[in-house]
Each structure stands twice: as C-alpha cells, then as structure tokens.
MITIMI-219664 format. One line per field, with one value per residue (C-alpha): y negated, z, x negated; residue number from 1. Coordinates in Angstrom, 1 decimal. Each point is the difference from the previous one (the first is absolute). Example, Ala and Ser with C-alpha at 12.3 -4.5 7.8 and 13.67 -1.06 7.14 Angstrom:
# residues 2
north = [4.5,-3.4]
up = [7.8,-0.7]
east = [-12.3,-1.4]
num = [1,2]
END
This chain:
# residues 218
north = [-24.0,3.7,0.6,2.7,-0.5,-0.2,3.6,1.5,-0.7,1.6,3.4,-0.1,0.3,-2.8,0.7,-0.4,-0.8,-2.2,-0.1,3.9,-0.4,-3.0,2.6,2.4,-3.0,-1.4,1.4,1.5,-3.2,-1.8,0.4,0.6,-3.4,-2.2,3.3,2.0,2.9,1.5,2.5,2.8,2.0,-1.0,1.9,3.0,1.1,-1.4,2.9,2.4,-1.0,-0.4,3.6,1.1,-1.5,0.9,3.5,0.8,-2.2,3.0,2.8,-0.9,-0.5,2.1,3.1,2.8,-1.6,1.4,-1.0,-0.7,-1.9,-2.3,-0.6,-0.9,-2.7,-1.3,-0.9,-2.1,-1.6,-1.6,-0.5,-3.4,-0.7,1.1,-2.6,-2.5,-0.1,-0.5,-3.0,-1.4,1.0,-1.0,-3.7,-0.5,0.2,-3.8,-0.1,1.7,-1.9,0.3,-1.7,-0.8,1.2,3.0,0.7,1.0,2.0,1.8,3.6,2.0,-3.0,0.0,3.5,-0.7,-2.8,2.1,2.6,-2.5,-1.7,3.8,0.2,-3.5,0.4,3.7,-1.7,-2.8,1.7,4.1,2.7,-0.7,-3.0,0.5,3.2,-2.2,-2.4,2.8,1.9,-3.4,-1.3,2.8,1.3,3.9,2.2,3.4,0.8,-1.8,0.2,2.8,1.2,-3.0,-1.7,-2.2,3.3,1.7,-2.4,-0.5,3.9,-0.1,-3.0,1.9,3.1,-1.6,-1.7,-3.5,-2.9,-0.9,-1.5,-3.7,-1.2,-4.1,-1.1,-2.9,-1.2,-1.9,-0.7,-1.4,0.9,2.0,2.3,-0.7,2.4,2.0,-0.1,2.4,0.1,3.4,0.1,3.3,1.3,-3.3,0.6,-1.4,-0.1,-1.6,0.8,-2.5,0.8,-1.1,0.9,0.1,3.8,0.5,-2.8,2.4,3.1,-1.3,-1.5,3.2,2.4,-1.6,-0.2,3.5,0.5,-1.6,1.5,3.6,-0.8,-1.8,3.2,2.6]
up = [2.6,-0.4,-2.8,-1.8,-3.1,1.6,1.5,-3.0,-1.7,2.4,0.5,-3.9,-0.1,-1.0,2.1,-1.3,3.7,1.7,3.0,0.2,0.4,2.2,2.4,-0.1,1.3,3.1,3.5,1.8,2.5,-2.5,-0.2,3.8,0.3,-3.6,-0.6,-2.8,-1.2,0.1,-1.9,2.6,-2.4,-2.7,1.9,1.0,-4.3,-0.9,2.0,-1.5,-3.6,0.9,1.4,-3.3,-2.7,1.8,0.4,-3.7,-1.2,2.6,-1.8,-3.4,0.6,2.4,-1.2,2.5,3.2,2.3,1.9,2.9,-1.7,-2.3,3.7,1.9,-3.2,-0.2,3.4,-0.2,-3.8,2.2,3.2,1.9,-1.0,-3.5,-0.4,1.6,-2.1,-2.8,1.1,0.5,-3.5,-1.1,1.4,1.7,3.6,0.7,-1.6,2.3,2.0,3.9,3.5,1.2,-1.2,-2.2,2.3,2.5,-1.9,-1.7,0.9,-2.6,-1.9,-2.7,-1.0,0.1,-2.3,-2.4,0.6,-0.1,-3.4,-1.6,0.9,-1.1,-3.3,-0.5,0.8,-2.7,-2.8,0.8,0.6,-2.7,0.8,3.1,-0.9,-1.9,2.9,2.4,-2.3,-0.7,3.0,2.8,-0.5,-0.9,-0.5,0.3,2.1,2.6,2.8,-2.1,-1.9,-1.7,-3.2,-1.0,0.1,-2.0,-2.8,-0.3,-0.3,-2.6,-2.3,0.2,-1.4,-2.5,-0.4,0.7,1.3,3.8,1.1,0.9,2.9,1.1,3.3,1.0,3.5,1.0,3.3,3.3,0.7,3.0,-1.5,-3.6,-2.7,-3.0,-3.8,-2.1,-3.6,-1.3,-4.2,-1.9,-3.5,-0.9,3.1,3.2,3.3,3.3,3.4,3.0,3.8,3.6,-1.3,-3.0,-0.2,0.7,-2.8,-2.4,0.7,-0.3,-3.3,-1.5,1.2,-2.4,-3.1,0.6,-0.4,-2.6,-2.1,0.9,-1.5,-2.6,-1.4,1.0]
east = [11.7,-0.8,-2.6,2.0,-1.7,-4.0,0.8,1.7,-3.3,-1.8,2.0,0.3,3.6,3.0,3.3,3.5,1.3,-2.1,1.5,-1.1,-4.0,0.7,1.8,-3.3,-1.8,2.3,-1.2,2.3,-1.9,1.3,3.6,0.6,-1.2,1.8,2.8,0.6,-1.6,-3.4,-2.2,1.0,2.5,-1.9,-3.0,2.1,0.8,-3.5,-1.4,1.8,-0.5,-4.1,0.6,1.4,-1.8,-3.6,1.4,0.8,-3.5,-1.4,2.0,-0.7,-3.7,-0.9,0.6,-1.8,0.3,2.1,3.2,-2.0,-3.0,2.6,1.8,-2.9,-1.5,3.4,-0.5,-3.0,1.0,3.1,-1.4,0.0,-3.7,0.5,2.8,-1.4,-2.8,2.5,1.4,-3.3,-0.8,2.9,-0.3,3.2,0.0,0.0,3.3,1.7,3.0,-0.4,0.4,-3.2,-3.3,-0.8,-2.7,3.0,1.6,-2.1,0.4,1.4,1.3,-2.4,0.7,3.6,-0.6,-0.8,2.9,2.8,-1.9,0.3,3.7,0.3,-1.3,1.9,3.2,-0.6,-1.8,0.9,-2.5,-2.4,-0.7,-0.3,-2.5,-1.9,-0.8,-0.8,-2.4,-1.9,-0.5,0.8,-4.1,1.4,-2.9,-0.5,-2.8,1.3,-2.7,-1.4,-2.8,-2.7,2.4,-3.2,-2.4,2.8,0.8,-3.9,-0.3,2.6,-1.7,-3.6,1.6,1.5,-3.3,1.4,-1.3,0.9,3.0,-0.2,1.4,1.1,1.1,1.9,0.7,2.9,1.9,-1.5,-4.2,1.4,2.9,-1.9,2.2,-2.0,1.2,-2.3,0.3,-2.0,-0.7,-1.0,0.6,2.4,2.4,0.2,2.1,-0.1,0.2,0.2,-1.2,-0.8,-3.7,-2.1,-0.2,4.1,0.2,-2.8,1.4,3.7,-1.1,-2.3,2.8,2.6,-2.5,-1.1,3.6,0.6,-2.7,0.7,3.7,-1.3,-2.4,1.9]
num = [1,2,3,4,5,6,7,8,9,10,11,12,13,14,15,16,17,18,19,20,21,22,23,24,25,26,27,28,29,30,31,32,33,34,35,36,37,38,39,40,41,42,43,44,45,46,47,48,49,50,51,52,53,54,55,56,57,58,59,60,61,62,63,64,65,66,67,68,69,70,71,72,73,74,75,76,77,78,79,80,81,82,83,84,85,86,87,88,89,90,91,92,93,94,95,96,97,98,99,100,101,102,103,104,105,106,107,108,109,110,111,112,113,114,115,116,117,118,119,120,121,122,123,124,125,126,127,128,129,130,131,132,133,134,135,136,137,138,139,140,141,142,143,144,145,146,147,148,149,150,151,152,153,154,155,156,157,158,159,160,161,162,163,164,165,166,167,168,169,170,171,172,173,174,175,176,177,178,179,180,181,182,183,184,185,186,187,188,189,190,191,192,193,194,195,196,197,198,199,200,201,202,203,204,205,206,207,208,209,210,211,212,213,214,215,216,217,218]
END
C-alpha cells in the first residue's frame, strides 16, 4: 500500500488527487517493469514551474543584481546537488517506486523527485501552493556561495546593539550522507535552513532571518 498520507505529512501539503503524487514517485524503472505511467512528464512541467517560481522569489528580492548574477544563482539554487539535498531533507526518497535498488538508479533521480513533486503539487493545489512548498523547503537564499550571512546578520544585531543570534542543529539521514537542519533565533524570529554541512545549513538558515529582519524594519 502506498503511504499517501505518511508523505503528505512530510512535504506539508494534502492532495485532492491522490493518484497525482503517487505519479511523482513511480520510476520510470518502475513502470517499464509493472506498466503505467511514471514521474517523467510530471518532471518535465516541474522544472519549469521550479524555474519560475525561483526566478520571481530572485526578482522581487534581489533587487541590484544583474541579469547575469540572478542567471548564474538560479543556477546553483536548482542544481542536481541543491535538490537532492531537498529530498533528503525532505524525507522522502525511500518512497520512491522502482525496479531494483535505488542504489542503481540513482543518478539524477533524486533531483527529479523533487521536480515531478513540484509539478505534482502545482497541478493539484495551483501556483501558490506550489510557491509555498518551494520557498519552504527548496533552501532559497541570497548569497548563494557568496559573501559570510552568519558574519552579516551578527554585524547587523551588534549595531542594533542586540544580543547574538542562536543557532540549533539537528542531524538526520544516514552517518555517511548525514543531512543538516539549523534553526537560527534573534529578536523573536527565526528561520531555518537545511544542508549537506553544518555551515551550508547556518548560512542557509542566518541568510533567511537576516532577511526577514531587514523586511521586517524597513
């Protein structure tokens, strides 16, 4: 029996048509083996759709970079890595439906989890709901690669005479692809960023609160 409603907890969304996030999750391994259809279409829109919604988030918050600088960090917030770090996060990769082991067909699988899950969710709930899963759990920031978010949201704290931020890490997933949740508090917000490491998961986290707190007290 698929475990619709155990994932649904976990991506934070219900679906209308169930049969529609059991799609995102059937291997094209799996189908050529049992028939039917697999999360390859799905895949195909969900790129798109990621393209889109990361590319107005970009627009709307980053307002002085340049064409070429918004292109380039587009790039790496939707890369293979960046998504696959997701799904990890995210907690869903053993549910996927394939022949043989995931192990085998792992390549670009887990990033196209998450693609066909995006156009999964856009199909059943619309674009903002599917906007609303992206921006919590695609790891958008800013600075991507760029510049020291923890120095800066430290910076901006001391010269508003505040205390420093306070950070909490959690560590989930297997001891040798372990994944990073960080939880960062300062002057009663918070946000969270997950990561491959404890610095990606820091700086993913102190990005979005700096954020935050510059839109907050503006």
């Amino acid at each position: 029996m698929f475990p619709v409603e155990e994932i649904e907890e976990k991506l934070g969304y219900t679906f209308k048509n169930k049969a529609l996030l059991k799609e995102a999750f059937i291997h094209s391994s799996y189908s050529g083996r049992y028939g039917g259809k697999n999360n390859e279409r799905l895949e195909y829109l969900g790129d798109s759709v990621l393209q889109l919604v990361v590319t107005e988030w970009q627009y709307k918050k980053d307002k002085t970079a340049t064409e070429g600088k918004l292109t380039a960090r587009r790039q790496k917030l939707v890369c293979k890595d960046a998504l696959d770090t997701a799904i990890d996060a995210l907690g869903v990769w053993e549910y996927l439906l394939s022949s043989g082991t995931q192990y085998n067909i792992r390549g670009k699988a887990k990033s196209s989890l998450f693609e066909a899950i995006t156009a999964a969710i856009y199909l059943d709930g619309g674009y903002k709901a599917v906007k609303r899963f992206i921006l919590e759990h695609g790891n958008l920031r800013l600075d991507v690669n760029e510049g020291n978010p923890k120095g800066d949201l430290k910076e901006y704290l001391e010269k508003r005479g505040e205390k420093e931020p306070r950070y909490e890490i959690e560590q989930s997933g297997k001891d040798n692809s372990p994944i990073f949740h960080c939880n960062v508090y300062a002057l009663g917000e918070s946000a969270r960023g997950d990561g491959k490491t404890k610095r990606e998961a820091e700086a993913t986290a102190a990005s979005r609160l700096l954020y935050e707190l510059k839109n907050k007290n503006k």
